[in-house]
N, C-alpha and C positions, 0 to 999 in steps of 0.2 A: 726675426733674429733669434737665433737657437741661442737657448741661457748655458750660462758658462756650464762646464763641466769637473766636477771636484772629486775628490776621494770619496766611497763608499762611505766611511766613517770618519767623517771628518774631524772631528773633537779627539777619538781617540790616533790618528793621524799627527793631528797636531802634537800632542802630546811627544809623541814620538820623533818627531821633528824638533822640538825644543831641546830635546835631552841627548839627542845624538845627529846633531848637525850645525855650522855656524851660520843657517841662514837669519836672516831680520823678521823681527816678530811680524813686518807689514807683507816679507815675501810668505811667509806660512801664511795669515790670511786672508792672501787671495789665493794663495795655492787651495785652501782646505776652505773657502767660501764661510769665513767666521769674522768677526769683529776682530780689531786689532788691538780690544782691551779684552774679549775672551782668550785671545793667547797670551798674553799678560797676567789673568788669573791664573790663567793652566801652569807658565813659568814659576809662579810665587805660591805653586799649592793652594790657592784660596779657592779652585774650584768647587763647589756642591760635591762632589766626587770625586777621589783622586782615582785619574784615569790610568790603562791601561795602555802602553803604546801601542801603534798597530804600522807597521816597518812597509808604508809605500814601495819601497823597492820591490821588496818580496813576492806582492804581491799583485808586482807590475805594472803598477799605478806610475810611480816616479823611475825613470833609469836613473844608472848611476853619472853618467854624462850630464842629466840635467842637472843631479845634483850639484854637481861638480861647479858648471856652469854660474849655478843660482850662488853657491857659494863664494866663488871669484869675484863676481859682480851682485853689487847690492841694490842693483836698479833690475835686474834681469826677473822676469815675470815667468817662473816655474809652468810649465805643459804637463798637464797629465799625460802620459804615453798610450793607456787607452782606455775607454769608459766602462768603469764600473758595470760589475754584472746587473740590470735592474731585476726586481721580483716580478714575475709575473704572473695575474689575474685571470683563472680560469673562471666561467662559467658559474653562477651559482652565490648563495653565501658565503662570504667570508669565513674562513675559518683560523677559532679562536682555542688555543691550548685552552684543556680542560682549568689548569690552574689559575687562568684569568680571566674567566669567565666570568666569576662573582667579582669583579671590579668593572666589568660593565656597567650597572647600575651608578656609580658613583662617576666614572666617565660622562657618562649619559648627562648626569645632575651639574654638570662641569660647565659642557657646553653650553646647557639652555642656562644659566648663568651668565657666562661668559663672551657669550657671540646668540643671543637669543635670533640673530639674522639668520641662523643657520636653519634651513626647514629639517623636518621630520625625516623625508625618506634621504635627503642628505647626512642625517645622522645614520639611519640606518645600514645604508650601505658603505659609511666608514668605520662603525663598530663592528657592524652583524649583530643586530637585533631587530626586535618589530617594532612594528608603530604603534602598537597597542603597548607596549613597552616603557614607550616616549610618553606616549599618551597619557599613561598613569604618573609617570615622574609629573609633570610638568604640569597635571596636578593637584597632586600631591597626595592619589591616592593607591598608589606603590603598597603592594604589603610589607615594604619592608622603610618603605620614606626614610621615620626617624631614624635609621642607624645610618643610610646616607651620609656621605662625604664628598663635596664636590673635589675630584683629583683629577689633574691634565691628563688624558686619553693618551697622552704621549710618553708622558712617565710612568704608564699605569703598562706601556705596552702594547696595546691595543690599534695603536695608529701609528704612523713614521711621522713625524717631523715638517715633513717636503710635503706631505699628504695635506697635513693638518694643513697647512700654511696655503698652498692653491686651496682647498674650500674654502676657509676665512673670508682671503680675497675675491673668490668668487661670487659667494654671498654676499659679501659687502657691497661688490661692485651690483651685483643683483637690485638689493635692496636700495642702492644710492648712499649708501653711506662713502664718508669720505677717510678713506685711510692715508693718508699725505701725512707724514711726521713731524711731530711738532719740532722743529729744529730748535727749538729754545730749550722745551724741555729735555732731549738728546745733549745739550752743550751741560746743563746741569748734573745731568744722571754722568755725563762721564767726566767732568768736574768731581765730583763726589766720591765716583769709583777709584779716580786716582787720589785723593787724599784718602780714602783710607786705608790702599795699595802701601801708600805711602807710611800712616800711621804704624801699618803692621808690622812693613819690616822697620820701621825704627823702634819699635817695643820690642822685637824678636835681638834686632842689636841690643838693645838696653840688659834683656835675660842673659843673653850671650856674655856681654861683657860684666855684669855685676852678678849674676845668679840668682837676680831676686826680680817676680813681676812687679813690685810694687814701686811706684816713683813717689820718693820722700813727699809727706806733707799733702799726698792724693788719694782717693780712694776710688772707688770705680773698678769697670774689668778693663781686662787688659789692654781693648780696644780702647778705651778713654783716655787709659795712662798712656798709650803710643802717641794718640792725637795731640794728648797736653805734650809730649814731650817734642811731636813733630812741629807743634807751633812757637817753642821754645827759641 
């Protein structure tokens, strides 16, 4: 079964869908293949990064007809029009812009961290480095070790996303580890996100309407005084 197919850039997609169009945060996604409490951050600014839209239509991904469509009906399940250009992998090492090169090293320190199931030349040929490379990180005799920073290969640049995520799973499956999500802790983590979704904008009303963060008689940041006051 061939896995769905979504926008290029799907976060900054979304983005762009929230702010100029009346589709339901559940139709954006599964149109843009994201959580439907990440569009919910993206709506309320609390994302890590305020994104930059990026206009489906334009760039062919959404017509305007489906739009159209998804917006009359709240049940109707957006089509991409056609698939994203993918990158493609010549021959050889990967190549990494000069300027993120020295963040290799701490990608590197990330994984074998993080997913230690991952082997050597699987790293290798999703950063482009050597194994003797690996080898020294892992350890720990790097000439450069102590200034190490273990940072996601993904935020660093160095890997996609969709990359990262087939290795993982592949490794794991490799290894026998069992990736099956905890549905328990999943109902808690997004319990949590929505009270404090919740929290924020009741503290951001509370600025709004009195001009002052602080709730009489509390101290804390602002995240606290929303919370006391959400529980109010």
């Amino acid at each position: 079964m061939a896995a769905p197919l979504h926008p290029l850039m799907p976060h900054a997609t979304a983005a762009w869908l929230v702010d100029n169009s009346a589709l339901t945060f559940d139709q954006i996604a599964q149109f843009c293949g994201l959580h439907i409490l990440e569009i919910q951050a993206i709506a309320d600014d609390t994302a890590a990064t305020k994104l930059t839209g990026r206009d489906p239509i334009r760039s062919g991904e959404l017509s305007p007809d489906e739009l159209e469509r998804g917006q009359a009906n709240p049940d109707h399940v957006l089509k991409l029009s056609r698939q994203p250009e993918q990158s493609r992998r010549t021959t050889g090492p990967r190549y990494t812009p000069v300027s993120k090169r020295q963040d290799k090293p701490d990608g590197i320190l990330w994984i074998i961290k993080n997913h230690p199931e991952i082997t050597d030349n699987q790293i290798s040929k999703l950063i482009g480095t050597t194994k003797t490379t690996i080898a020294a990180i892992r350890d720990k005799s790097h000439w450069n070790y102590a200034n190490l920073q273990a940072r996601d290969p993904v935020t660093l640049g160095l890997a996609g996303q969709r990359e990262m995520d087939a290795l993982v799973a592949a490794a794991a499956k490799k290894a026998g580890i069992d990736t099956s999500p905890d549905l328990g802790k999943l109902g808690e983590d997004r319990a949590a996100l929505i009270e404090q979704l919740q929290a924020e904008r009741v503290a951001a009303a509370h600025i709004a309407e009195h001009g002052e963060p602080v709730v009489q008689g509390s101290g804390g940041t602002a995240l606290e005084q929303g919370e006391a006051l959400f529980r109010r």
